[in-house]
PDB file with SEQRES, HELIX, SHEET and CRYST1 records, atoms N, CA, C and O in Angstrom:
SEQRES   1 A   64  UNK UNK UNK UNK UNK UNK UNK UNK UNK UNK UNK UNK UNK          
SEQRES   2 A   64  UNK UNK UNK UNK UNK UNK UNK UNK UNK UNK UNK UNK UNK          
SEQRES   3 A   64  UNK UNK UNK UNK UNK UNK UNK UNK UNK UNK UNK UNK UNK          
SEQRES   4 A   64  UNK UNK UNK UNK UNK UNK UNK UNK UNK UNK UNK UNK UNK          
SEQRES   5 A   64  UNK UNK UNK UNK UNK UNK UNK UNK UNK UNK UNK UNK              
HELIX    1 AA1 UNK A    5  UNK A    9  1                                   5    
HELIX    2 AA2 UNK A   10  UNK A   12  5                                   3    
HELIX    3 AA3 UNK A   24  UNK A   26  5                                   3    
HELIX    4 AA4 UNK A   44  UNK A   54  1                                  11    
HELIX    5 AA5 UNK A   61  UNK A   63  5                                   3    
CRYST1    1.000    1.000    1.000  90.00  90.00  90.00 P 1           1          
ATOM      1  N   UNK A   1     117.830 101.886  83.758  1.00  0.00           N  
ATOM      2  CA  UNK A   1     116.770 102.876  83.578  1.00  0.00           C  
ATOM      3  C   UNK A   1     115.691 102.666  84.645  1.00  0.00           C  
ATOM      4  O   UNK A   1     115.320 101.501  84.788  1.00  0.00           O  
ATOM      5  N   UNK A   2     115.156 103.555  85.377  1.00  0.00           N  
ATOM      6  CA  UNK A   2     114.315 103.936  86.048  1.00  0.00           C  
ATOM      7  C   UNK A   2     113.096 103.980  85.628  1.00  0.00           C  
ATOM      8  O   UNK A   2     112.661 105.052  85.208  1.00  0.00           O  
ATOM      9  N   UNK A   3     112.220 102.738  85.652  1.00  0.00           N  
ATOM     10  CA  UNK A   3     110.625 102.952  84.850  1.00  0.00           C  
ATOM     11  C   UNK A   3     109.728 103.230  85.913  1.00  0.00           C  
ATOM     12  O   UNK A   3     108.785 103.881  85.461  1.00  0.00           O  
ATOM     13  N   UNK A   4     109.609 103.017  87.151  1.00  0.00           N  
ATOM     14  CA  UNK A   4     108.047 102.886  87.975  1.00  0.00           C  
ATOM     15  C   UNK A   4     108.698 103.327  89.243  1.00  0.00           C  
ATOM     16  O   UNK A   4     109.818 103.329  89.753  1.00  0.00           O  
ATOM     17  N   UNK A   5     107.251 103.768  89.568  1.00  0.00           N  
ATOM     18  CA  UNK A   5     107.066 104.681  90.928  1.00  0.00           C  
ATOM     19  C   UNK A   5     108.385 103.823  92.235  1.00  0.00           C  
ATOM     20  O   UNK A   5     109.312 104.220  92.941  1.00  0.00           O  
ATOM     21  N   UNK A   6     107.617 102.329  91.896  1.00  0.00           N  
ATOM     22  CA  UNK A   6     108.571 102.029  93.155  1.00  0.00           C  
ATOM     23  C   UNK A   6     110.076 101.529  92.704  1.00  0.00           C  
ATOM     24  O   UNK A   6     110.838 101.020  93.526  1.00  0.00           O  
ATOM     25  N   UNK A   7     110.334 101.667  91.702  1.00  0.00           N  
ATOM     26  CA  UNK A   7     111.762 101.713  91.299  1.00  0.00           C  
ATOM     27  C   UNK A   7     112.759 102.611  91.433  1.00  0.00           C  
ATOM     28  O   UNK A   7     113.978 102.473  91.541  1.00  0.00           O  
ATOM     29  N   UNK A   8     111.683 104.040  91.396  1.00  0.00           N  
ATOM     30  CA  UNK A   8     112.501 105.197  91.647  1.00  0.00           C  
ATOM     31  C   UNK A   8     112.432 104.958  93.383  1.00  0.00           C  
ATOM     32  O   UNK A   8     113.443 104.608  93.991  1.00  0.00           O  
ATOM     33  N   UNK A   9     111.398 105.143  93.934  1.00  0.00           N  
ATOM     34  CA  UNK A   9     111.817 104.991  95.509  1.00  0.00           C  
ATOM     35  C   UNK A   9     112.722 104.258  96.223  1.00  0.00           C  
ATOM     36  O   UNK A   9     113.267 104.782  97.195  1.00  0.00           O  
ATOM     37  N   UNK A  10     113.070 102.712  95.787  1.00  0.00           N  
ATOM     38  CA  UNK A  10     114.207 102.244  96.190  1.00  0.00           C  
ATOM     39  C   UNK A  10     115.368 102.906  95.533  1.00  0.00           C  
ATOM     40  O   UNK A  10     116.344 102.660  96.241  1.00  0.00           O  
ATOM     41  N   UNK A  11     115.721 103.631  94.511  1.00  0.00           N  
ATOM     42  CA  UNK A  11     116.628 104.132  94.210  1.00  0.00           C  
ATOM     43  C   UNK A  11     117.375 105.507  94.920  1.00  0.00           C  
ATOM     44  O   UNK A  11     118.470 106.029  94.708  1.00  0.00           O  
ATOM     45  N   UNK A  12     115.771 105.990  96.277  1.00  0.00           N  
ATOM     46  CA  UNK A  12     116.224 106.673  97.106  1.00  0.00           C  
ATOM     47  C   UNK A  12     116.092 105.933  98.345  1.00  0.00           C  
ATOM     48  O   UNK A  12     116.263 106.680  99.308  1.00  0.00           O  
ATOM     49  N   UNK A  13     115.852 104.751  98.658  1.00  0.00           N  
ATOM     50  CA  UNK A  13     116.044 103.952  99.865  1.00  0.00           C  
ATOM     51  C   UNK A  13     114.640 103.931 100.765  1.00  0.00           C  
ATOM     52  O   UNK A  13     114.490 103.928 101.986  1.00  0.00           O  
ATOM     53  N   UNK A  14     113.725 103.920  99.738  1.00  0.00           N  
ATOM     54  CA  UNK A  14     112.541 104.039 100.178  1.00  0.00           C  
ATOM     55  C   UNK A  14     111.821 102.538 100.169  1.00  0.00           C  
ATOM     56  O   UNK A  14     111.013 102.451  99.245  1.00  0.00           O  
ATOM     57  N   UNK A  15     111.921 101.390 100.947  1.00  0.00           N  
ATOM     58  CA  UNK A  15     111.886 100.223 100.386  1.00  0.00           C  
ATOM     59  C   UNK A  15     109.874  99.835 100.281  1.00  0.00           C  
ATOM     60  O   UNK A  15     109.241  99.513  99.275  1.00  0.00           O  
ATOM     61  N   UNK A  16     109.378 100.026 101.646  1.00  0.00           N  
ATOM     62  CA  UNK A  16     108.172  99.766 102.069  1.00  0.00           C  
ATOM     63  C   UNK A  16     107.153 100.637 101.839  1.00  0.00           C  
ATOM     64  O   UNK A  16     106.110 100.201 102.327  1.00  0.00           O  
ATOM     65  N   UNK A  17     107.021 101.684 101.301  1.00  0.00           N  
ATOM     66  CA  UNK A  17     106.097 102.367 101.672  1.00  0.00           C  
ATOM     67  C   UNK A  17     104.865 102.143 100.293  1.00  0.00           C  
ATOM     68  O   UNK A  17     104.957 101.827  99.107  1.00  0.00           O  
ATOM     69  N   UNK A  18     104.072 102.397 100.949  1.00  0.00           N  
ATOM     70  CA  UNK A  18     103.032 102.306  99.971  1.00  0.00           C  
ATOM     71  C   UNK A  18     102.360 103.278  99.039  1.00  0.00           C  
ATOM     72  O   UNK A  18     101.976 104.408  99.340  1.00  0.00           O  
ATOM     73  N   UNK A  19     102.239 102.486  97.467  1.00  0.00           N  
ATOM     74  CA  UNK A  19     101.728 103.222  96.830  1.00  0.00           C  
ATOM     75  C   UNK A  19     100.542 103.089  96.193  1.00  0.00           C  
ATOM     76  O   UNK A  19      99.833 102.229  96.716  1.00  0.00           O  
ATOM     77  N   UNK A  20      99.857 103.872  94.829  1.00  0.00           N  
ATOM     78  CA  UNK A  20      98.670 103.795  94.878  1.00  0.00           C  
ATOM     79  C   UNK A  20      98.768 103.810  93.303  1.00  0.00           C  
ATOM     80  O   UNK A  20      98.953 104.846  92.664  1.00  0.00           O  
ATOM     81  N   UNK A  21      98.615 102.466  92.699  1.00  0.00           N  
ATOM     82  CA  UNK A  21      99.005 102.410  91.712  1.00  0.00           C  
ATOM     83  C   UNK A  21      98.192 102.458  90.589  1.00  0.00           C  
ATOM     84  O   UNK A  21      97.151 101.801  90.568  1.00  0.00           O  
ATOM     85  N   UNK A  22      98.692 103.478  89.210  1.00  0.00           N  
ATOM     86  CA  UNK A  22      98.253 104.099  88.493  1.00  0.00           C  
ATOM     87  C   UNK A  22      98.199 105.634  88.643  1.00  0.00           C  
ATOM     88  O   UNK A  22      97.818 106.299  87.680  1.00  0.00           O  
ATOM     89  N   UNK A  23      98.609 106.316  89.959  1.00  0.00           N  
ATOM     90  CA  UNK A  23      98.037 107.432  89.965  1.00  0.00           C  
ATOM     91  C   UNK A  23      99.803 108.133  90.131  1.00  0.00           C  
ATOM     92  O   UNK A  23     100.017 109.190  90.725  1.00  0.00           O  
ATOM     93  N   UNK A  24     100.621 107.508  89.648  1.00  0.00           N  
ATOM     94  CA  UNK A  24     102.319 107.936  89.585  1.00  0.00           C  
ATOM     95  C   UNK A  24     102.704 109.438  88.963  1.00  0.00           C  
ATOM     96  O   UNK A  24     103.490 110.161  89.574  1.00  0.00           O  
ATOM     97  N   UNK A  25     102.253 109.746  88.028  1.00  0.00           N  
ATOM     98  CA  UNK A  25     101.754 111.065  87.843  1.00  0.00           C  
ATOM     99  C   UNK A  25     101.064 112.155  89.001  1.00  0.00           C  
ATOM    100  O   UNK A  25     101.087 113.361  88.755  1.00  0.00           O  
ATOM    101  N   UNK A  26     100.590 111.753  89.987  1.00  0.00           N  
ATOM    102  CA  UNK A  26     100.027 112.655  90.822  1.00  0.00           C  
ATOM    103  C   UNK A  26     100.721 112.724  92.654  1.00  0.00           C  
ATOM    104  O   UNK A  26     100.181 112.996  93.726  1.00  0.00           O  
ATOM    105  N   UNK A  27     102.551 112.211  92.155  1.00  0.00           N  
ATOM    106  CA  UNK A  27     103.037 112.296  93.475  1.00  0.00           C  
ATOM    107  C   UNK A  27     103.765 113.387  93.347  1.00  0.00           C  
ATOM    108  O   UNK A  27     104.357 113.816  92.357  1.00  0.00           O  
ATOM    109  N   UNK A  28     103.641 113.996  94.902  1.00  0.00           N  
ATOM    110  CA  UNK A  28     104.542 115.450  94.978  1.00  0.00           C  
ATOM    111  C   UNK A  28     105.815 115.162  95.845  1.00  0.00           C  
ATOM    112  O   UNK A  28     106.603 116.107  95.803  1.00  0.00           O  
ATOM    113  N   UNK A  29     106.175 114.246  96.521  1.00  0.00           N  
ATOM    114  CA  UNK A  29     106.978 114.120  97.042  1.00  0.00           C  
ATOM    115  C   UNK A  29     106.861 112.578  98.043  1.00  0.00           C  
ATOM    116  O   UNK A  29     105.943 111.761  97.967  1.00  0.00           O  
ATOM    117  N   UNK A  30     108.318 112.486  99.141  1.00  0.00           N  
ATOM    118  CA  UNK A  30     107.964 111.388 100.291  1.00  0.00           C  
ATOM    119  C   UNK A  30     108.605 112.493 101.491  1.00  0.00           C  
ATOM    120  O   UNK A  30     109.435 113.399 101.567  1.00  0.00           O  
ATOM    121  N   UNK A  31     107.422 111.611 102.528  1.00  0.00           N  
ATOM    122  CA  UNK A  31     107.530 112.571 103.422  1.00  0.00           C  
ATOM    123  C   UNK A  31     108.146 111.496 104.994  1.00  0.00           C  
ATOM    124  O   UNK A  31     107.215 110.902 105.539  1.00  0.00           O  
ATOM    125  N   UNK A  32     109.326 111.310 105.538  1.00  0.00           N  
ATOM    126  CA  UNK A  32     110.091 110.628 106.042  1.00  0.00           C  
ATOM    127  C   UNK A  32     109.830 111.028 107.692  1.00  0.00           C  
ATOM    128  O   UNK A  32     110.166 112.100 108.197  1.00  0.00           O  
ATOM    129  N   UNK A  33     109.194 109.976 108.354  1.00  0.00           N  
ATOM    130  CA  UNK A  33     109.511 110.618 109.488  1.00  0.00           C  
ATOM    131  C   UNK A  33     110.077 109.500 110.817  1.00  0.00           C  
ATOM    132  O   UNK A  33     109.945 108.279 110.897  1.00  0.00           O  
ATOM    133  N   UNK A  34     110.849 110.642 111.926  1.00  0.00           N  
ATOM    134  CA  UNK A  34     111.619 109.642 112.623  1.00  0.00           C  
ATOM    135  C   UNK A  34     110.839 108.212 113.151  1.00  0.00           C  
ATOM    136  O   UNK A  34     109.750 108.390 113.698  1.00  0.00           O  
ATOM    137  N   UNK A  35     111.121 107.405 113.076  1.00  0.00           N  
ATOM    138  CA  UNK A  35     110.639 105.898 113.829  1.00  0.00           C  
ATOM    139  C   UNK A  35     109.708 105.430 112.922  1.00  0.00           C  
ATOM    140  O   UNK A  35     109.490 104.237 113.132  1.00  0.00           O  
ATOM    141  N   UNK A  36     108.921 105.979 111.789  1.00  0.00           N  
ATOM    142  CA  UNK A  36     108.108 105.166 111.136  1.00  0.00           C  
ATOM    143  C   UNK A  36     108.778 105.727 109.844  1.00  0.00           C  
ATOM    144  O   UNK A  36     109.607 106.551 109.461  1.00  0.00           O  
ATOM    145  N   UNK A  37     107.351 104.161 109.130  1.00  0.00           N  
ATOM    146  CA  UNK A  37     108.078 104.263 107.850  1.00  0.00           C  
ATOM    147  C   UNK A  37     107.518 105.446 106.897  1.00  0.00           C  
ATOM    148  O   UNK A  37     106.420 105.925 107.181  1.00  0.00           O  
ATOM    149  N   UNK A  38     108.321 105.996 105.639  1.00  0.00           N  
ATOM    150  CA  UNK A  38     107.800 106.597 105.030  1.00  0.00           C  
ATOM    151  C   UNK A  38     106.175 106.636 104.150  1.00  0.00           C  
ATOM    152  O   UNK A  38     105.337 105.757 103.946  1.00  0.00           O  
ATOM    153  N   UNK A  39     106.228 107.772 103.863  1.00  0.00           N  
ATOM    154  CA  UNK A  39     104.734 107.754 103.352  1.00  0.00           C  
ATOM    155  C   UNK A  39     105.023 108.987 101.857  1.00  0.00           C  
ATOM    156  O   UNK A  39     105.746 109.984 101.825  1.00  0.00           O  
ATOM    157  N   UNK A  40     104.216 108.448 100.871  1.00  0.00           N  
ATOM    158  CA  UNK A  40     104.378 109.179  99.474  1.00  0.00           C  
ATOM    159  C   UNK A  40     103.341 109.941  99.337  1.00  0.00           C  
ATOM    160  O   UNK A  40     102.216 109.449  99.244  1.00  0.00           O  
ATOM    161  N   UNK A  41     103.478 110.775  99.316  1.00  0.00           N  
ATOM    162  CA  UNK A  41     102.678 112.419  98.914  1.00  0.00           C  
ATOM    163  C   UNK A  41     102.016 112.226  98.241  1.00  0.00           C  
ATOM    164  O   UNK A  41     102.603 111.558  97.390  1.00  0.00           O  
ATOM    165  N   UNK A  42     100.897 112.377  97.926  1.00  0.00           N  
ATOM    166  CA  UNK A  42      99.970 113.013  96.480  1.00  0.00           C  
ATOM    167  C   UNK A  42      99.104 114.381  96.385  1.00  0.00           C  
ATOM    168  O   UNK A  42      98.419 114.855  97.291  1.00  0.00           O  
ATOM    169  N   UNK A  43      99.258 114.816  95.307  1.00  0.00           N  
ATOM    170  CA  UNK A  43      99.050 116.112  95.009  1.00  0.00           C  
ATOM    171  C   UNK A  43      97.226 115.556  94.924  1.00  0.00           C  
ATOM    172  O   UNK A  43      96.878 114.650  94.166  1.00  0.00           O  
ATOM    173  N   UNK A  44      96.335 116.237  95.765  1.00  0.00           N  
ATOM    174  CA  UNK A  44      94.950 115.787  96.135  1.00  0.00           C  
ATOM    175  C   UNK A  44      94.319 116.192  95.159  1.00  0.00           C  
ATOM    176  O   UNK A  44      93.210 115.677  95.018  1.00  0.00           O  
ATOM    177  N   UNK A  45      94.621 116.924  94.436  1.00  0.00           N  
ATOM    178  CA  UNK A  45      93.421 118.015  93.475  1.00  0.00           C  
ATOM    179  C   UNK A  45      93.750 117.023  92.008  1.00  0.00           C  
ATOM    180  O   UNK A  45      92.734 116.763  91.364  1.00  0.00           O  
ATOM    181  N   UNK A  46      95.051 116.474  91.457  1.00  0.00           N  
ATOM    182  CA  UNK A  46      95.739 115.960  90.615  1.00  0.00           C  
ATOM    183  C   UNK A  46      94.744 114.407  90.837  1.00  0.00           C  
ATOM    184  O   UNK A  46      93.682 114.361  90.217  1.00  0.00           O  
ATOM    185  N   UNK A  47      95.069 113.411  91.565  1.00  0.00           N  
ATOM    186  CA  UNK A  47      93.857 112.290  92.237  1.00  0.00           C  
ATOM    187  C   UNK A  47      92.471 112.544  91.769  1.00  0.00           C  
ATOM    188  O   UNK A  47      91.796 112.066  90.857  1.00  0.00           O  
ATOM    189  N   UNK A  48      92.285 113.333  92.561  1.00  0.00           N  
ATOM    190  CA  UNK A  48      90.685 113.613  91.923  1.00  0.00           C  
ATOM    191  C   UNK A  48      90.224 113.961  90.699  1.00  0.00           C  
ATOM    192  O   UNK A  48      89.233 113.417  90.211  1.00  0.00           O  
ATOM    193  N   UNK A  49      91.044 115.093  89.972  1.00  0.00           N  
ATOM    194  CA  UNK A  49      91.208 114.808  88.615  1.00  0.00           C  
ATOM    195  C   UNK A  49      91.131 113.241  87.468  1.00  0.00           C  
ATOM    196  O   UNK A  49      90.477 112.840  86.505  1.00  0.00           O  
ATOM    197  N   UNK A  50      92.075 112.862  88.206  1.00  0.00           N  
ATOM    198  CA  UNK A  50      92.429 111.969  86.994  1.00  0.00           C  
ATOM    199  C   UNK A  50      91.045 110.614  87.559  1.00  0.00           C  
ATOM    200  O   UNK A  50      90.313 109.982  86.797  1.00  0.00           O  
ATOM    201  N   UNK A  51      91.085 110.538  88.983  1.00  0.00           N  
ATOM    202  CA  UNK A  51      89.943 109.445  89.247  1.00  0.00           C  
ATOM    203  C   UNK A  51      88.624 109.787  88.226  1.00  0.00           C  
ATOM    204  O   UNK A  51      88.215 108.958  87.413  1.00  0.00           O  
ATOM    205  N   UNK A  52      88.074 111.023  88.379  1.00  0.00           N  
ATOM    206  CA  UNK A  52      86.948 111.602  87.610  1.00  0.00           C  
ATOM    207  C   UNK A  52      86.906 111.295  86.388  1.00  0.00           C  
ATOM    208  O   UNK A  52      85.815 111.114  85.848  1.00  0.00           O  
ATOM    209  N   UNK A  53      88.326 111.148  85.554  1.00  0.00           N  
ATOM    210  CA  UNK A  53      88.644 110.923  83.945  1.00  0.00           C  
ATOM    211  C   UNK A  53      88.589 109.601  83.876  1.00  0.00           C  
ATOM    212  O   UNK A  53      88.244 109.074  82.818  1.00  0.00           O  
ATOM    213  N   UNK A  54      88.873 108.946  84.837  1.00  0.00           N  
ATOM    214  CA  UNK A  54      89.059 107.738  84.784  1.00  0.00           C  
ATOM    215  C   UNK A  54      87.664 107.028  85.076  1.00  0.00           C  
ATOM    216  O   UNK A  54      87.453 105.876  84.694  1.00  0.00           O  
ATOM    217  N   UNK A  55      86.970 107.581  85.592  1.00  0.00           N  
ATOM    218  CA  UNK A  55      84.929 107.006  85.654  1.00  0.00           C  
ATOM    219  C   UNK A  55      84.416 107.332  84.707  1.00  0.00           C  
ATOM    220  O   UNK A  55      83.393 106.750  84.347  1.00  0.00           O  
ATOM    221  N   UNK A  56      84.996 108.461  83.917  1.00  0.00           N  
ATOM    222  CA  UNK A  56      84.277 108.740  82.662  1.00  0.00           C  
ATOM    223  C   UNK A  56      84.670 108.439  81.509  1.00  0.00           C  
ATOM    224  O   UNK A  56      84.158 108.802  80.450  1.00  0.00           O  
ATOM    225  N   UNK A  57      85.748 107.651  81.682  1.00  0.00           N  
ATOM    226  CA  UNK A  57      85.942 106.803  80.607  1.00  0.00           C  
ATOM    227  C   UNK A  57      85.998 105.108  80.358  1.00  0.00           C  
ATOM    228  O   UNK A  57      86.139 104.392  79.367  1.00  0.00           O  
ATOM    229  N   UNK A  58      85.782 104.848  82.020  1.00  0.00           N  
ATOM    230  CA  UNK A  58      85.445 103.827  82.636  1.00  0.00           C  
ATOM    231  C   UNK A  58      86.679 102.402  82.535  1.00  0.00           C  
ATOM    232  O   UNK A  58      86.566 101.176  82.538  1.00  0.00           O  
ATOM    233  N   UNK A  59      88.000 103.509  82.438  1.00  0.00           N  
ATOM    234  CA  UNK A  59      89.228 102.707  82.532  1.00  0.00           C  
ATOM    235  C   UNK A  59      89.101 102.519  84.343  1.00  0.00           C  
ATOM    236  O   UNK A  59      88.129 102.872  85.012  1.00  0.00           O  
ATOM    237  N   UNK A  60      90.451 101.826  84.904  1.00  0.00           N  
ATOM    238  CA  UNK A  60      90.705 102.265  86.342  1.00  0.00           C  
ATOM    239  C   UNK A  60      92.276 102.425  86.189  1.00  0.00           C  
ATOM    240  O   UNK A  60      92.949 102.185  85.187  1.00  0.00           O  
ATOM    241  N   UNK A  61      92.726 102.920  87.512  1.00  0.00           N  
ATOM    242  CA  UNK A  61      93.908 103.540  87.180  1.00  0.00           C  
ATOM    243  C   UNK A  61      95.324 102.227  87.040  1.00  0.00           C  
ATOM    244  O   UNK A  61      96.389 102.178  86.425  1.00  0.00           O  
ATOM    245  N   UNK A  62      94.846 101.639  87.647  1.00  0.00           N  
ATOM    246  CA  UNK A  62      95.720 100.165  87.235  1.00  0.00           C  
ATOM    247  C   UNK A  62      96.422  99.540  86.142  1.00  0.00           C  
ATOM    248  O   UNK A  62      97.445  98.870  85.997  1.00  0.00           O  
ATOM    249  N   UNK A  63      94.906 100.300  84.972  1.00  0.00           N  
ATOM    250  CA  UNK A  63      95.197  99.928  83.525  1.00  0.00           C  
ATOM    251  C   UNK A  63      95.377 100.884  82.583  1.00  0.00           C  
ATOM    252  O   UNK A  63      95.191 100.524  81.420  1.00  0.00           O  
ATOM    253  N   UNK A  64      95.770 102.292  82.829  1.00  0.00           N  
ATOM    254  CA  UNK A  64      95.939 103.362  82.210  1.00  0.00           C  
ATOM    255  C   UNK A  64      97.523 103.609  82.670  1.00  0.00           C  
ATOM    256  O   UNK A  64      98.133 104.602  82.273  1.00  0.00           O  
TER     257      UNK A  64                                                      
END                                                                             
């Protein structure tokens, strides 16, 4: 079974790339390009959302 962001990415051969953790809910895709390494999408409006919920409830996204 497939639980976390970077579990699913190695499961598409995505080994290195970096993520931003807690905010796994707010990826839209990976975006692959020739000679470097990949990079994981986030939906910007989704981020800011949830950061905002997350000051006002004074969790951080680490622990939610």
């Amino acid at each position: 079974m497939i639980d976390t962001l970077a579990d699913k990415l190695r499961e598409i051969g995505v080994e290195n790339a970096l993520v931003m953790d807690g905010y796994d809910d707010c990826v839209i895709g990976v975006l692959e390009r020739y000679g470097m390494e990949p990079i994981v999408l986030y939906d910007k409006e989704k981020v800011i959302n949830l950061k905002e919920l997350l000051e006002r409830t004074g969790s951080t996204a680490s622990r939610w």
